[in-house]
C-alpha positions as CSV (number, residue, x, y, z in Angstrom):
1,X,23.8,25.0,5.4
2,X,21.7,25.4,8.6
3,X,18.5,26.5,6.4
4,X,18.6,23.1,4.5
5,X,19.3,21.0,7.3
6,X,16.5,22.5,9.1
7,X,13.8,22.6,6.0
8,X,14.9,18.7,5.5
9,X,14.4,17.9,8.9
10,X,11.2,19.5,8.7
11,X,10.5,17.4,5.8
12,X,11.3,14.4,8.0
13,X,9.0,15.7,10.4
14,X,5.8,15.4,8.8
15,X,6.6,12.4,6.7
16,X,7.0,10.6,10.2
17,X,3.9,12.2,12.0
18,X,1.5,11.5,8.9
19,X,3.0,7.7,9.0
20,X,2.5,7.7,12.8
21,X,-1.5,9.0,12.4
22,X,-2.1,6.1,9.7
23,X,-0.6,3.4,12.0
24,X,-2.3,4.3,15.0
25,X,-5.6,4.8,12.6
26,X,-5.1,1.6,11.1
27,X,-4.3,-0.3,14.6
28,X,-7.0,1.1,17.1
29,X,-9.2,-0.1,14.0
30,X,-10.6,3.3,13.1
31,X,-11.9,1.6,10.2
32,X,-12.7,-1.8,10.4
33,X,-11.8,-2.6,6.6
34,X,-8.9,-0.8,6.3
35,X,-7.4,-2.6,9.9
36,X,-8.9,-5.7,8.2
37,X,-6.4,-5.5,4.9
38,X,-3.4,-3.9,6.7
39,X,-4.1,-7.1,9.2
40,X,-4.0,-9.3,5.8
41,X,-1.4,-8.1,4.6
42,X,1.3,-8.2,7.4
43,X,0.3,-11.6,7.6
44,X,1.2,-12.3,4.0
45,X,4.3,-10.3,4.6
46,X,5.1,-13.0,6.9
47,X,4.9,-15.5,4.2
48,X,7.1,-13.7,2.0
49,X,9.6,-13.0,4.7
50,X,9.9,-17.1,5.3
51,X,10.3,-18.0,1.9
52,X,12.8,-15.3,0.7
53,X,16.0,-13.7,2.7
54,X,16.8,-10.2,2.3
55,X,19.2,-10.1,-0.3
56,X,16.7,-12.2,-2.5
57,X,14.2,-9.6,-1.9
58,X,16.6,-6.9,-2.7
59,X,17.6,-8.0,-5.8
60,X,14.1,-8.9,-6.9
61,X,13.2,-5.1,-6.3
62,X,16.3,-4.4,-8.4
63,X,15.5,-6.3,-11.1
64,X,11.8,-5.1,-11.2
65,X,12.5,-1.7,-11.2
66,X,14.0,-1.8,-14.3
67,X,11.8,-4.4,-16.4
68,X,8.8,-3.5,-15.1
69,X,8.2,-0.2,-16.4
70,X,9.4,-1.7,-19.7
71,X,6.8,-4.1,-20.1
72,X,4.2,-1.6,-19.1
73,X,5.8,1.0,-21.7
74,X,5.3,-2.4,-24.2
75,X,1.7,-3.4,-23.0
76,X,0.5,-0.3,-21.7
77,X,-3.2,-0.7,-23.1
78,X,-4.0,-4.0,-22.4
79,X,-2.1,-3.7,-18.7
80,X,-4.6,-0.4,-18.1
81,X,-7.5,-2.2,-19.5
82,X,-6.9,-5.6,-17.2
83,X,-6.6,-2.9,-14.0
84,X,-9.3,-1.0,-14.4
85,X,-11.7,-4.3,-14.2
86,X,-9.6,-5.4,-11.2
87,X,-10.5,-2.0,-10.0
88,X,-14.0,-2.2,-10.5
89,X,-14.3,-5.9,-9.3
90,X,-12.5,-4.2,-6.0
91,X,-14.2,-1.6,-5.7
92,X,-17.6,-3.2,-5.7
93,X,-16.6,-6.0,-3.2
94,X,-15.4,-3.2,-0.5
95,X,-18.7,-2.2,-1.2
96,X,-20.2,-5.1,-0.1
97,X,-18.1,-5.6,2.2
98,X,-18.5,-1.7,4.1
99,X,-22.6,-2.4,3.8
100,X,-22.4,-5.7,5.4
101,X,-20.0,-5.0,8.2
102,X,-21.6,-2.8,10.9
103,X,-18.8,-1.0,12.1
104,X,-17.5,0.2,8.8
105,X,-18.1,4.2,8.4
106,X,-18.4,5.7,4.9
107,X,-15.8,7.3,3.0
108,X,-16.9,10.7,1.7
């Protein structure tokens, strides 16, 4: 019907407008480390792109999507406990990292 069209199109709407302000944030470097990592990873993207095809890619995702959340059903404690000191170890090199660079503003 005309009401759902219009309420999915204004779903549509803002999911494209919120991408659009977090690319344009992320390329006019509003925040230095953030431009820095997307920067990183597109360039690792490009890696992955000349190594695999498309169809590898797609069936890789395939696969993963369903043994992945059975191995973190499986080893759910020991997966959470290995992330959370990634997370930490993360956290406290961005740190570093937003101290040391002088054009990085502060989250709040």
């Amino acid at each position: 019907s005309a009401d759902q069209i219009s309420k999915y199109v204004e779903k549509t709407q803002l999911y494209i407008n919120s991408t659009m302000k977090e690319l344009r944030r992320l390329f006019l470097v509003q925040d230095l480390v953030d431009s820095i990592k997307f920067a990183v990873l597109m360039w690792l993207l490009t890696y992955v792109g000349a190594l695999f095809n498309g169809l590898t890619l797609l069936i890789l995702a395939v696969v993963s999507m369903f043994t992945v959340p059975l191995v973190y059903e499986k080893y759910q404690t020991q997966i959470d406990q290995y992330l959370g000191l990634v997370r930490t170890q993360v956290n406290s090199i961005m740190g570093k990292i937003r101290e040391k660079v002088p054009g990085a503003k502060k989250k709040e």
